[in-house]
C-alpha positions in Angstrom: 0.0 0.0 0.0 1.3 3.1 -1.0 1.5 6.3 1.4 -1.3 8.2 -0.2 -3.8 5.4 0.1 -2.4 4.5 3.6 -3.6 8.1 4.7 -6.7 7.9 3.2 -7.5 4.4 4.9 -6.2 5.3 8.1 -8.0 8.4 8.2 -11.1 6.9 7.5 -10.4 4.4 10.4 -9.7 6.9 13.0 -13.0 9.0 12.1 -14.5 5.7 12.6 -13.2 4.8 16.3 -14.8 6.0 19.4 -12.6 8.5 21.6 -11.8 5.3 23.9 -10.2 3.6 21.1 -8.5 6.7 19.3 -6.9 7.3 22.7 -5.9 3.9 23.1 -4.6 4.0 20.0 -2.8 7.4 20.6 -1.0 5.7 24.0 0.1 2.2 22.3 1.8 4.7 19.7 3.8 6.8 22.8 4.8 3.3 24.2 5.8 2.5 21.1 8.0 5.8 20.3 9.5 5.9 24.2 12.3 3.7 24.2 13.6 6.0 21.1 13.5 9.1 23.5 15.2 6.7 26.2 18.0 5.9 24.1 18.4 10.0 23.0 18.7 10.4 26.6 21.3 7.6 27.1 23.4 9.1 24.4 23.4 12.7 25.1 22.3 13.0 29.1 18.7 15.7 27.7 15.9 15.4 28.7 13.8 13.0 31.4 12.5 9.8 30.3 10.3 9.3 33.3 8.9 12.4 33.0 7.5 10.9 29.6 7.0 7.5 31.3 4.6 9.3 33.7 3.0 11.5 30.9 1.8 8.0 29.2 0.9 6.6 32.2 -1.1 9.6 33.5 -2.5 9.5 29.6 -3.9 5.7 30.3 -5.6 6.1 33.6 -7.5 9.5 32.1 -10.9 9.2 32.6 -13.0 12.1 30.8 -15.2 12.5 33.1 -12.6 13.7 35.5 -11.0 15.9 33.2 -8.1 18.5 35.3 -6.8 20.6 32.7 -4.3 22.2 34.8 -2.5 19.1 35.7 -2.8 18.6 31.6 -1.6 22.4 30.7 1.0 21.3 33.9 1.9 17.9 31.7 2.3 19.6 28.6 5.1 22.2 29.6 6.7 19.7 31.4 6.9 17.5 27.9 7.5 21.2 26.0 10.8 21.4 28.3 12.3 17.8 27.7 11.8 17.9 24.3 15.1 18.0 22.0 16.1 20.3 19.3 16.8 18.6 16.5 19.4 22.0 15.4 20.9 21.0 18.7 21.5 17.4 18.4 21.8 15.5 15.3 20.2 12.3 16.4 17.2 14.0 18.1 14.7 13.2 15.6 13.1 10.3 17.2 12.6 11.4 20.2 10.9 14.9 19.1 8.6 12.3 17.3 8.6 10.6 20.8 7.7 13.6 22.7 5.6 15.2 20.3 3.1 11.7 20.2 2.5 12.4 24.2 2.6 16.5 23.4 -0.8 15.4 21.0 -2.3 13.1 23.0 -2.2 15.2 26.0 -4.0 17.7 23.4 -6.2 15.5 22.0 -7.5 14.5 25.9 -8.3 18.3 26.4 -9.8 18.8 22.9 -11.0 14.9 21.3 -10.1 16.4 18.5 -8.8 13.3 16.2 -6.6 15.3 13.9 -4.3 14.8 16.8 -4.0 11.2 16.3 -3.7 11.7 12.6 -0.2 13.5 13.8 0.6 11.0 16.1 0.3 8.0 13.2 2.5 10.4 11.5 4.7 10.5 14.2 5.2 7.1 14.3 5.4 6.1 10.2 7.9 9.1 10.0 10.3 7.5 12.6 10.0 4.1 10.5 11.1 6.3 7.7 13.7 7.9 9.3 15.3 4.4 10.3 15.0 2.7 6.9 16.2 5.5 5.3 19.3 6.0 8.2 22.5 5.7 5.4 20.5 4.8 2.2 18.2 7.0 0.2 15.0 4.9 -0.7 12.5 5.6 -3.5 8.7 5.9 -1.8 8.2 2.2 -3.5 11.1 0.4 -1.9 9.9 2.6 1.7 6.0 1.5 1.2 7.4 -1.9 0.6 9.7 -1.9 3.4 8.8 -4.3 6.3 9.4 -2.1 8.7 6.7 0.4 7.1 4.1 -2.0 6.6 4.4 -3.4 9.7 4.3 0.1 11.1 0.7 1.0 9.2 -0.6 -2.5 9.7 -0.1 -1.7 13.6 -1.9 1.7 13.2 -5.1 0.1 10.9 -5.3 -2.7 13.5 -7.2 -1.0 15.9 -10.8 -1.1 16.1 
């Protein structure tokens, strides 16, 4: 499947899940990006990976009928300041994408708005693209064709 029809599908699939299941969805993403943000930290000493860890975790146990959007507005500058620069380090791409997943769902908890997980699917594909493509330029066939990319949308169509 190539990207365009891979956005139209998985657009059409998150318009079609409830907010339970676009959240979940949004969280198994974050888990999925965070050990990317723990290795930036390992390498360069930026940043706090608990801080993160605790985001995600405070992201699952949200219930929206208890809604604090302080503590969110609280969570979200907290993520704003342990997120990397990418000008600043050269390997910080994945875990901007890692921080920016839990940025989004924190947003998308406030507002329900589902273009946020739109980003965060984006978040993750582009990290899978950023990996296969580490010391080889790829056409967009070979990258759509790529294992790592298909398993990558499979995971973000398998919800439901």
């Amino acid at each position: 499947m190539n990207y365009v029809d891979f956005q139209k599908i998985f657009l059409f699939r998150v318009s079609s899940l409830v907010y339970e299941e676009q959240l979940e969805l949004a969280i198994l993403v974050c888990k999925r990006l965070f050990p990317d943000y723990k290795n930036f930290y390992t390498e360069n000493s930026r940043g706090d990976p608990n801080v993160l860890k605790d985001t995600i975790q405070f992201c699952q146990n949200q219930d929206k009928e208890t809604l604090n959007i302080n503590i969110i507005d609280n969570l979200l500058l907290k993520i704003d300041d342990i997120t990397p620069e990418t000008e600043d380090f050269e390997n910080a791409s994945y875990a901007l994408n890692a921080c920016t997943s839990v940025y989004e769902t924190l947003e998308f908890i406030k507002d329900k708005n589902q273009n946020h997980i739109i980003n965060i699917g984006s978040y993750l594909t582009d990290t899978v693209d950023f990996k296969i493509q580490d010391d080889k330029e790829l056409t967009e066939q070979e990258i759509d064709n790529h294992p790592l990319m298909i398993e990558a949308r499979n995971f973000l169509l398998a919800i439901s």
